[in-house]
C-alpha positions in Angstrom: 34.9 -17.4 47.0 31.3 -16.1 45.2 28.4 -16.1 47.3 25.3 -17.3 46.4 23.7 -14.0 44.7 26.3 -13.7 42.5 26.5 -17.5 41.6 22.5 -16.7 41.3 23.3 -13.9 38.9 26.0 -15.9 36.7 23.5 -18.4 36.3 20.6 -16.1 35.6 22.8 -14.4 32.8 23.9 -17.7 31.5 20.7 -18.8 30.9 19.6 -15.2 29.3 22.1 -15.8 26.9 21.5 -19.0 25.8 17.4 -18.5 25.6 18.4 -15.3 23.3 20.6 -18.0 21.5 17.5 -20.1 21.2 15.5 -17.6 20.1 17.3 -16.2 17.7 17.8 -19.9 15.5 14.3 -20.1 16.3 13.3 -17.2 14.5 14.8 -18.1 11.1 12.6 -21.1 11.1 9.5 -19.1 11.6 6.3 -18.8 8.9 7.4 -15.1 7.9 11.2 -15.7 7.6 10.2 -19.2 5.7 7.5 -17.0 3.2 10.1 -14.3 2.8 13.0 -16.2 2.1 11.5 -18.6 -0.1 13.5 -19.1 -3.3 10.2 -18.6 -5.9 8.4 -15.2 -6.6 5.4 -15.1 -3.9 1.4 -14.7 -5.3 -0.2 -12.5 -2.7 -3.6 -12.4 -2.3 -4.8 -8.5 -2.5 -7.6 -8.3 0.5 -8.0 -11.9 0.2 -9.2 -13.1 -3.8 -11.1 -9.8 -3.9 -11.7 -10.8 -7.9 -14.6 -13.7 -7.2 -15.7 -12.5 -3.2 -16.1 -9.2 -1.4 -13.3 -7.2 -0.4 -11.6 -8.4 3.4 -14.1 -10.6 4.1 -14.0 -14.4 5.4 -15.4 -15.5 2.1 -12.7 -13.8 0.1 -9.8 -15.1 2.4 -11.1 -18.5 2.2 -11.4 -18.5 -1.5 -7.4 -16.8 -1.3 -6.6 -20.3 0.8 -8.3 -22.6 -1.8 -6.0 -20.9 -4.7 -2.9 -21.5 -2.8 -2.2 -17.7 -1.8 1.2 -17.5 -0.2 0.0 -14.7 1.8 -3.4 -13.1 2.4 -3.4 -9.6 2.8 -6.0 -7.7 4.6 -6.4 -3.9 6.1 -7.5 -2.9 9.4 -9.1 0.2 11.5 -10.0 0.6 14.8 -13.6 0.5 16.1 -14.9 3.2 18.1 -14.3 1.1 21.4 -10.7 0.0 19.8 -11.7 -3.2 18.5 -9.2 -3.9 15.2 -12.1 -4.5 12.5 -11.4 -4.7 8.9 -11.8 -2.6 6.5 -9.8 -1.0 3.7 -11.2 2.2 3.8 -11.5 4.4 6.9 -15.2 4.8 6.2 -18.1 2.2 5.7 -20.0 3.7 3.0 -18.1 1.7 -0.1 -18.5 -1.8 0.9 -20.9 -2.1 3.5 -24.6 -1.1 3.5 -24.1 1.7 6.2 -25.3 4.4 4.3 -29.0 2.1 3.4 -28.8 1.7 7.6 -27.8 5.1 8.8 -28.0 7.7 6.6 -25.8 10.4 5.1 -22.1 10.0 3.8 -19.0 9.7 5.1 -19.7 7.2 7.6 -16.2 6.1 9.4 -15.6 3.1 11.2 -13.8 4.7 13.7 -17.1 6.5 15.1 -18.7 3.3 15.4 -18.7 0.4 17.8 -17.9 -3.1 16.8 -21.1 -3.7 18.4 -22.7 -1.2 16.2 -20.5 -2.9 13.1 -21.6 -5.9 13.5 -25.5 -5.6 11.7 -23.9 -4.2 9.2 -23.7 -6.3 5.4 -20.3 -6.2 4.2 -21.0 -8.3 1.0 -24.4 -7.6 -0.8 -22.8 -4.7 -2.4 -20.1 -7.1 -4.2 -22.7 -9.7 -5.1 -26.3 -10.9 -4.0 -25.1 -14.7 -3.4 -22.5 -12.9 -0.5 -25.4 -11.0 1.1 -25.7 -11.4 4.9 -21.5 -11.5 5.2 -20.4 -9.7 7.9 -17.2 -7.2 8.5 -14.4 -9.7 10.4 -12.6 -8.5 13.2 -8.5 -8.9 13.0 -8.5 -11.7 15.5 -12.0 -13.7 13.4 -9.6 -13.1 10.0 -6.6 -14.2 11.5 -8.5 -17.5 12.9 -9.6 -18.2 9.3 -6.5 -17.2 7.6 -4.2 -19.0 9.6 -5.4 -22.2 10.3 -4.0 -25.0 8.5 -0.9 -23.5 7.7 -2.0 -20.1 5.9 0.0 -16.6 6.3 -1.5 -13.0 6.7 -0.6 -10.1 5.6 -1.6 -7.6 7.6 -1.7 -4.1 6.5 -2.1 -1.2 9.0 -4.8 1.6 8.1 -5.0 3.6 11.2 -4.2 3.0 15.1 -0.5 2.3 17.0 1.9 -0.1 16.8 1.4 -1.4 20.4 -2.4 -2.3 19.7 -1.2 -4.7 16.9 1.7 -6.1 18.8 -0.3 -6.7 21.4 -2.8 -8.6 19.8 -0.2 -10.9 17.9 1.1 -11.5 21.0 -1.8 -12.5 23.2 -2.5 -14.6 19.9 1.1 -16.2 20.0 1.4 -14.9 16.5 5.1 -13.1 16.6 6.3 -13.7 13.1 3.2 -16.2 12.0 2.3 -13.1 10.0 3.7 -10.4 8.4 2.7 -6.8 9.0 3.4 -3.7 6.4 2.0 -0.3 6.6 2.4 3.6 4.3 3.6 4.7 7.8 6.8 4.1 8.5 7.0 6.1 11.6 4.5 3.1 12.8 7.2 0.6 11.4 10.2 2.1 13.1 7.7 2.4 16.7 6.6 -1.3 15.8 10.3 -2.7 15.0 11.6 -1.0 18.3 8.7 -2.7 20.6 9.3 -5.7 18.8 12.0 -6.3 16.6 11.3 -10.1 16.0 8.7 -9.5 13.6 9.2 -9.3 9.8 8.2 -5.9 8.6 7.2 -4.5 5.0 7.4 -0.9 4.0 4.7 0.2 2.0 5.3 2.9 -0.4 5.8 5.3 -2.0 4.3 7.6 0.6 1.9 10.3 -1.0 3.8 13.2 0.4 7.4 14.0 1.9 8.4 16.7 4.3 4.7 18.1 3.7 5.0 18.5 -0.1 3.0 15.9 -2.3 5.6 13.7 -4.4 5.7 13.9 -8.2 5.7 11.1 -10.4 9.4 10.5 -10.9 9.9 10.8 -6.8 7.0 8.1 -6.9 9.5 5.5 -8.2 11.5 3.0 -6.3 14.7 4.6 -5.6 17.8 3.7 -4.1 17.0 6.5 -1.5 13.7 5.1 -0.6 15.0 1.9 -0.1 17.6 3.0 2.3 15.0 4.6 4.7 13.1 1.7 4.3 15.8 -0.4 5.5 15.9 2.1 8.7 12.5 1.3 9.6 13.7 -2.3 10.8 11.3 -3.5 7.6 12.8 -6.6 5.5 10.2 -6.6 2.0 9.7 -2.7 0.3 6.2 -3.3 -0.9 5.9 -0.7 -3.9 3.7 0.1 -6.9 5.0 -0.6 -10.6 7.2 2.1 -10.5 10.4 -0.3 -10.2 13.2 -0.9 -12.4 15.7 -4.0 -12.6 18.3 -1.7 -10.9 16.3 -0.7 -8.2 15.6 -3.8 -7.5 19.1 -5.1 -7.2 19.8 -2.9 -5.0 17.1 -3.6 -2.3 18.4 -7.2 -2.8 22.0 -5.9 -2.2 20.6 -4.3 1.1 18.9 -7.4 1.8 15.0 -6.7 1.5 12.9 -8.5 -0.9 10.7 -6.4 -3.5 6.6 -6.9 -3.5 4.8 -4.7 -5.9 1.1 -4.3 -6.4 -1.6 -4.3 -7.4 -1.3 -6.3 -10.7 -3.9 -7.7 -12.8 -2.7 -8.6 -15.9 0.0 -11.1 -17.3 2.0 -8.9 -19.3 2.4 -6.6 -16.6 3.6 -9.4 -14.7 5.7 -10.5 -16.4 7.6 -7.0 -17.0 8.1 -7.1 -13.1 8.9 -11.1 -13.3 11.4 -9.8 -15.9 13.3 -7.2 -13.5 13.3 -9.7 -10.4 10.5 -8.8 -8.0 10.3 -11.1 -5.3 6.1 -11.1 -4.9 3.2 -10.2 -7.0 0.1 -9.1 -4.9 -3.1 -9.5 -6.8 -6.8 -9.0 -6.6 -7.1 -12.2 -9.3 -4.7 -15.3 -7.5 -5.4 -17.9 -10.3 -4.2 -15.7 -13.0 -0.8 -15.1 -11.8 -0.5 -18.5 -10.7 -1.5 -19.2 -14.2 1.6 -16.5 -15.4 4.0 -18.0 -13.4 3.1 -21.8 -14.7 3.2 -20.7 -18.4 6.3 -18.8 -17.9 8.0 -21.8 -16.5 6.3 -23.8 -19.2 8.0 -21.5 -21.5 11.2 -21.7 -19.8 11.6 -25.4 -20.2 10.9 -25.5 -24.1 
């Protein structure tokens, strides 16, 4: 006859199992998995609608909401005192007024604290009418973005995997988002610690194996999708550099294809035309505006 630990223990591992069980039908109903798998090409908002607002700013990922963004994509740093600020590039000198503030060049966000951040005007460079707007922190853009249904992008500039995971989690944001970075050791770090979250692979890298790439190893390739499918990543994220073939194949392998950053109809409708799954954008209403003519079109 079992004692009580083990009856304890068969229990325990019953309910271990079906929780997992749980879990794992729960995850397919999840924002990401919903955003990724939905059967229409996505319109991605490039650091929020960057076109009419300044650059990763609150302004410019509410205006991204008001178009009907499927996604608003944003990059971060860290702050000095490892707050996650951001910011697309690792210094403050091109769109904040930094340089008017402090002097010389160069100015990185990493040597700063968000206290010291926080004077700082992150839209007056953009446009006088944004003057006064301040650089968000992950967290205050995630609060703005995702409220009332939205869905971040988040792209990774700099810092670990566990610093972002443990944000999302503390925020109860496992798979509300979707997070992509260049780095795909920081994806395959990220999909081990938390293999829950939907993952895009950002590419193509600027070097490989220490040696810079040429232009033809810049291209979506069969190869680079495979290593992007070892990362744990589910969307290759990729430049125009993709062909019809290419991107059957990623399909094949089951990833969906983003490319960016693009600006103008014809363009988009060349990568429309070889099956990309998402167009990012720094101008929202024009590709919404593609897509509607091109369906237009299509029922003639």
């Amino acid at each position: 006859m079992p004692n009580a630990l083990s009856i304890f223990r068969a229990i325990l591992a019953g309910l271990i199992i079906m929780n997992a069980s749980v879990l794992s039908a729960g995850e397919g109903d999840s924002p990401a998995e919903k955003i990724l798998n939905a059967p229409r090409t996505l319109v991605i908002a490039h650091r929020g609608y960057c076109e009419v607002a300044p650059e990763n700013t609150i302004p410019a990922f509410k205006l991204a909401r008001a178009a009907g963004a499927d996604l608003v994509e944003l990059d971060y740093h860290h702050s000095k005192d490892g707050e996650l600020v951001v910011l697309h590039d690792a210094t403050l000198d091109r769109t904040t007024d930094a340089v008017a503030k402090w002097g010389g060049k160069g100015i990185r966000a990493d040597g700063k604290t968000l206290q010291e951040l926080r004077p700082l005007d992150a839209g007056k460079w953009f446009d006088p009418q944004f003057a006064g707007t301040r650089m968000p922190t992950l967290s205050e853009s995630l609060d703005a973005i995702q409220a009332g249904g939205g869905l971040t992008l988040i792209e990774r500039k700099a810092g670990d995997a566990a610093a972002c995971i443990k944000l999302l989690r503390e925020r109860q944001l496992i798979n509300q988002v979707i997070v992509q970075a260049f780095d795909w050791k920081y994806l395959t770090d990220f999909h081990q610690q938390e293999p829950r979250q939907v993952l895009g692979a950002l590419g193509p890298p600027s070097t490989r194996d220490g040696k810079k790439l040429t232009a033809k190893e810049k291209e979506l390739s069969e190869v680079w999708i495979d290593e992007a499918h070892k990362t744990g990543a589910r969307a290759v994220v990729w430049n125009n550099q993709v062909t019809k073939g290419t991107v059957a194949y990623a399909h094949e392998k089951k990833l969906k294809v983003w490319v960016y950053t693009i600006n103008d109809p014809a363009e988009a409708n060349r990568l429309l035309d070889l099956g990309v799954d998402g167009i990012i954008t720094n101008n929202t209403g024009l590709i919404w505006r593609t897509l509607a003519l091109r369906k237009a079109a299509s029922v003639k």
